[in-house]
C-alpha positions in Angstrom: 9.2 26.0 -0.3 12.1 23.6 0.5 12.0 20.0 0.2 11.4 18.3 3.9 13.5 15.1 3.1 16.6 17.4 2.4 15.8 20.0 5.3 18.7 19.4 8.1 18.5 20.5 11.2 21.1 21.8 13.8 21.3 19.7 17.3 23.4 20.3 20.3 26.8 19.9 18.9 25.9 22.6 16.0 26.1 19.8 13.5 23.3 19.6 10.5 21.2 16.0 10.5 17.8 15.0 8.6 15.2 15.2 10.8 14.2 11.7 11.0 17.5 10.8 12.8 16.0 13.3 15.8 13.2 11.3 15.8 14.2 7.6 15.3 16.5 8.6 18.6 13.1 9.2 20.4 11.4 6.4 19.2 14.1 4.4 20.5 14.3 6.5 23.6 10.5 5.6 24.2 10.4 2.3 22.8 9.9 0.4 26.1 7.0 2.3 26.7 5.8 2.1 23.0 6.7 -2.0 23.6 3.6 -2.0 26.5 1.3 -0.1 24.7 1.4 -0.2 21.0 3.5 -3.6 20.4 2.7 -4.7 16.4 1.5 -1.7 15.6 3.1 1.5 13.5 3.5 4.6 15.5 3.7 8.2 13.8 6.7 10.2 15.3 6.8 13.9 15.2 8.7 16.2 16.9 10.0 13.6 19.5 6.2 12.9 19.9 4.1 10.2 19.2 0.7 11.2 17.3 -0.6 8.6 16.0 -0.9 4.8 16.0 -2.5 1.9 13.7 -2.0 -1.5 12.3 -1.7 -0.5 9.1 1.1 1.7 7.8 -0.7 3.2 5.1 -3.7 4.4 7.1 -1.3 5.6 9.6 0.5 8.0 7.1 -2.5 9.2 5.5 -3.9 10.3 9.0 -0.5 11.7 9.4 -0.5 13.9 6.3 -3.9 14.4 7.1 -3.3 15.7 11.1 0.3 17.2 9.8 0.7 18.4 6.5 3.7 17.4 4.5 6.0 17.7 7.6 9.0 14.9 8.5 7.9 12.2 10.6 8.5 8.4 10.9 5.9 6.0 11.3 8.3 2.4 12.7 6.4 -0.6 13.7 6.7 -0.5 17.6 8.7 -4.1 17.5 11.5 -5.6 20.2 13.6 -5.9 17.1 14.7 -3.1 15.3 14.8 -4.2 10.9 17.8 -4.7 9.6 18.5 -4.5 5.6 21.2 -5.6 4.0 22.7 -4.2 0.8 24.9 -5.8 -2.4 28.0 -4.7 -2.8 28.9 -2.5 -5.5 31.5 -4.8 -6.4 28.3 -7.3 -6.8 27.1 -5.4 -10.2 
């Protein structure tokens, strides 16, 4: 059985990408709509989808797994701003 974190997948231009960059596209394709309805909450994305929703990240992935299997999926909190992280330089160590 392969390992879904390194599974790619092929899009349009015939190029390999993880899955979750398909579906962080859609979530930010649907977040207006997500903004209306689910706004502080964590959303689970699948397939472009959205199957799940709850306040609490952790209960969200276990229904998830739960609903799913071990399948990739996202599970952002439904927020006008996107996170941002930063990370030290390597010249920093």
């Amino acid at each position: 059985m392969r390992n879904s974190l390194t599974t790619k997948t092929r899009h349009r231009k015939g190029s390999l990408e993880d899955p979750s960059e398909a579906e962080f596209r859609a979530f930010k394709k649907m977040l207006p709509k997500l903004l209306k309805r689910y706004e502080g909450e964590h959303v689970a994305i699948y397939k472009g989808k959205v199957v799940g929703h709850h306040a609490d990240v952790r209960e969200l992935a276990r229904k998830t797994f739960k609903k799913l299997g071990y399948v990739p999926f996202i599970l952002p909190k439904v927020s006008q701003y996107l996170p941002t992280y930063d990370f030290p330089s390597p010249e920093e160590f």
